[in-house]
N, C-alpha and C positions, 0 to 999 in steps of 0.2 A: 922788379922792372915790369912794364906795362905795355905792350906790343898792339898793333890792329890787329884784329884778329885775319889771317890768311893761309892758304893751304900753304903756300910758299914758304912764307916766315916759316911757319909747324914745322914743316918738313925739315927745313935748314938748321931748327934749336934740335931737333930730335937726332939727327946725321951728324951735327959737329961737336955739340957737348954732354957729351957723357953723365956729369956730376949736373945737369942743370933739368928740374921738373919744371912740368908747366902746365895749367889751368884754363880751360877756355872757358871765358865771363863774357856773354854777349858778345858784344862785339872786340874785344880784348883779349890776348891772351897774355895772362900772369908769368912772368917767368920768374921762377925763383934759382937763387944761386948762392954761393960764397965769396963769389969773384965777379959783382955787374958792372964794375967798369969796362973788364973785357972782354966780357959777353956783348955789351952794349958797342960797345967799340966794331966788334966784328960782323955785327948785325946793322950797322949802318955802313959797316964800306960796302955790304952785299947788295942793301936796300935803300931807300931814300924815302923813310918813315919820319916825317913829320911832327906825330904824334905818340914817335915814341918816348919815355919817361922812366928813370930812376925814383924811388922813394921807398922809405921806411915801410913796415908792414905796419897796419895799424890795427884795432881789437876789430873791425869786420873782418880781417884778414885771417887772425886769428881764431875766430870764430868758426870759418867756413873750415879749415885747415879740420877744425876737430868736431865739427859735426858731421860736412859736406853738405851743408843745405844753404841758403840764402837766406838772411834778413829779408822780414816781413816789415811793413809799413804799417 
């Protein structure tokens, strides 16, 4: 899942679920989980994010997970 990146949102994935990590990407922060529907679910009755989004991890995601560094251009 894909959040704006805010102190708010941070604060509120870090306080209410336990089992969910998360990544600050620019202006984004990645929330990974076992459960993002209701993760997702609970983060929008809190907030009224826009741009927030569901989706599969893909091989940049995987990438970063086992270096920790970013794709170069």
């Amino acid at each position: 899942m894909e959040v704006p990146n805010s102190a708010e949102v941070a604060e509120f994935l870090q306080s209410s679920f336990k089992d969910v990590r998360t990544e600050v990407v620019g202006e984004r922060i990645h929330v990974f989980t076992h459960e993002p529907k209701g993760v997702f679910t609970k983060i929008l009755k809190k907030f009224s994010l826009k741009e927030a989004v569901i989706r599969d991890a893909n091989l940049e995601d995987v990438f970063l997970k086992l270096t920790g560094r970013r794709l170069r251009e």
